[in-house]
C-alpha positions, 0 to 999 in steps of 0.5 A: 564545508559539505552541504548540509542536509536538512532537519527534516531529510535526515530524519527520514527512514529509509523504505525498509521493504526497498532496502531488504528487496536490494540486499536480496538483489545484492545476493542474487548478484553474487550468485546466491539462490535467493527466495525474495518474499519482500516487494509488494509487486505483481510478479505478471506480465502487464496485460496484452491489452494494456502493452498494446494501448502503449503501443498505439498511443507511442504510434499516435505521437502521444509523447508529450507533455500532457495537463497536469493533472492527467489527460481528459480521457484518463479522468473521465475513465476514473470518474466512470469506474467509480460510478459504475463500482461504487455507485459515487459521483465525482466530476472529471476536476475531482480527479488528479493523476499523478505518478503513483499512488505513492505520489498521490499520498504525498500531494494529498499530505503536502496540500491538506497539512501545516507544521504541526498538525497530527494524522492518525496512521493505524499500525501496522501502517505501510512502511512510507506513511508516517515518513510522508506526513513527517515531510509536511512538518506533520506528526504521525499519531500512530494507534496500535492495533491488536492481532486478535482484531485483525489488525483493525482500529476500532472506534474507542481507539480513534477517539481517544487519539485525537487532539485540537491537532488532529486533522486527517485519519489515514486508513488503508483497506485492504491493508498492507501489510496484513492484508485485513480488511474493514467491512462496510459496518465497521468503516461506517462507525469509523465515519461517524467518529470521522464526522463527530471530531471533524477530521478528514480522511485519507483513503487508501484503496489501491488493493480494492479489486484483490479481495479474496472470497468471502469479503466484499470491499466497501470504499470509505466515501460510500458509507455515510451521506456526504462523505465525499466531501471529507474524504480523499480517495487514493487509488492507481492501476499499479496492483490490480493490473500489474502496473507498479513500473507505469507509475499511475495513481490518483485523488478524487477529492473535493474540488478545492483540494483538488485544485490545490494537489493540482497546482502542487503537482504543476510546481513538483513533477508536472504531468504523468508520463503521457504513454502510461495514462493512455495505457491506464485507460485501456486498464480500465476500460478494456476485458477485465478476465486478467484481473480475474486470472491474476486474484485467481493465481493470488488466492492460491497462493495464500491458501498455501501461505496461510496452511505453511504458516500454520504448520509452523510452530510458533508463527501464525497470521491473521485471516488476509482478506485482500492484498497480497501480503502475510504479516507474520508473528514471530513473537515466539521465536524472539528472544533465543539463539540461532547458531549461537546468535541471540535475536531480540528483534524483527530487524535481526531476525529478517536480516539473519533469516535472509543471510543463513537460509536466503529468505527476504522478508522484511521487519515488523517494526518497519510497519511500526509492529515489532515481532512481526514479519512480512511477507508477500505471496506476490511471487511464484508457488516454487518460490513460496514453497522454497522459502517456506522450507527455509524459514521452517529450517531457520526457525527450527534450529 
């Protein structure tokens, strides 16, 4: 008899956004000239600096395991970044490192919920939100959001979702995968709401420092007074600094469940790889020009991105205030024939854009939106303006 798997295993989705990214590689493989628009990566180099810091610390015989939680050093330049950005305070113990931003989410959920209890997940959500609260035996309670609001919840929409099961509301800013944003005032009714039902808050900020001009960032913790003691922060060098193989996220918390997600990661991964958190360090202490040059290159980008969707009959996006991603409606495309082929969906629509013109992209209904699609601009302009002319071709037929 073959080993069974269990209930909660098999009810996991697969990453969409993994899947089309591996059937574009399959493709390349086979010697097709693929435009992949899928993964939510930085197409640079990791800075010189950050290289070198690498480097060094190998030379130093910095290859061992290290606390748990992160190397003093790391935390304490965690805690100096969020005092000298956000103007909070938190102690180095606040402060877990953990293998990605990723991982961060999953000790966050696994340590906070029980079988049971809810979240309330905004959709459009990144594709493994609601798998990874589903792992803790939790329910996802997905809101929908509305194109026309930027894809932001808005108060009426929170409080009506929650239950006596509601424990924790996730929210991501700048988002993936619309790249929207929520202002300091609109996080701030969102807090009061928060506190008014007692629910705790997960934060995920990982594209703080890719805001595009015209938007200013506000971290969730800074809105209200004694937020910090409700919130946890989710954060890694993985986006600002093209970092996503190094794999370094993590949690400020309050102590408690900072303790906790220690004592979770002691039993499940250990500690981060010790070369990548001294390379963290140079991240965020050393010349921060690299950053500057990166969101640089990424706003021209969009602005291209933005002008092609625009031109297109029958897609359009809204306004991106961050990240690197266009979630593009494709509503009106829906419903007819390409060559022949009715598509109803997204997932097909994806599937048969990257089979008859080479274009990955990856469904809306992934990110719990159907007829949409995303993209991301995170690839170079030749490769944009390519696929853009396939996908005008696809949707032109």
């Amino acid at each position: 008899m073959p080993p069974t798997i269990s209930r909660i295993v098999q009810a996991l989705e697969p990453s969409a956004t993994i899947a089309m990214a591996t059937k574009a590689k399959e493709l390349k493989a086979a010697g097709h000239a693929v435009y992949d628009l899928s993964l939510g990566e930085p197409d640079f180099i990791t800075p010189p600096h950050i290289r070198q810091a690498a480097r060094e610390a190998m030379n130093a015989g910095h290859t061992h395991y290290t606390a748990v939680g992160g190397i003093p050093e790391l935390k304490q330049a965690v805690v100096d970044q969020y005092r000298a950005t956000h103007g909070l305070d938190y102690a180095p113990n606040q402060v877990v490192v953990s293998n990605g931003a990723k991982h961060a989410l999953h000790n966050a959920f696994t340590a906070l919920l029980d079988p049971g209890d809810e979240v309330i997940i905004p959709a459009p959500y990144w594709v493994s939100y609601a798998e990874l609260v589903k792992l803790t035996g939790a329910v996802p309670a997905i809101v929908q959001t509305r194109q026309e609001d930027d894809f932001k919840l808005s108060v009426d929409r929170l409080r009506a979702a929650v239950t006596d099961k509601t424990k924790i509301l996730l929210l991501c800013s700048p988002s993936n995968p619309t790249g929207s944003m929520y202002s300091r005032d609109e996080l701030g009714a969102l807090a009061d709401a928060a506190i008014e039902r007692n629910l705790l808050v997960v934060a995920d900020e990982i594209y703080e420092r890719l805001v595009y001009e015209g938007h200013s960032f506000a971290s969730f913790a800074t809105v209200r007074p004694g937020l910090q003691d409700r919130v946890i922060l989710v954060n890694g060098v993985s986006k600002t600094y093209a970092m996503t193989g190094w794999r370094i996220g993590w949690t400020l918390s309050p102590v408690n469940v900072a303790k906790a997600i220690n004592g979770l990661q002691s039993q499940e991964t250990s500690c981060p790889s010790s070369i990548s958190q001294h390379a963290a360090i140079a991240a965020l202490q050393g010349p921060q020009e690299c950053v500057d040059e990166m969101l640089a290159e990424f706003t021209r980008r969009r602005a291209f991105v933005m002008k092609r969707i625009a031109e297109i009959p029958g897609l359009s996006c809204a306004e991106m205030a961050g990240a690197f991603y266009a979630f593009i409606n494709i509503s009106e495309h829906l419903g007819r024939n390409y060559n022949g082929k009715r598509i109803d969906d997204s997932t097909t629509w994806c599937l048969e854009l990257l089979e008859k013109q080479n274009v990955a992209t990856v469904m809306g209904s992934a990110f719990g939106a159907e007829g949409y699609a995303r993209i991301s601009f995170a690839t170079s302009m030749e490769n944009l303006e390519a696929a853009f002319e396939q996908i005008e071709e696809f949707v032109g037929q």
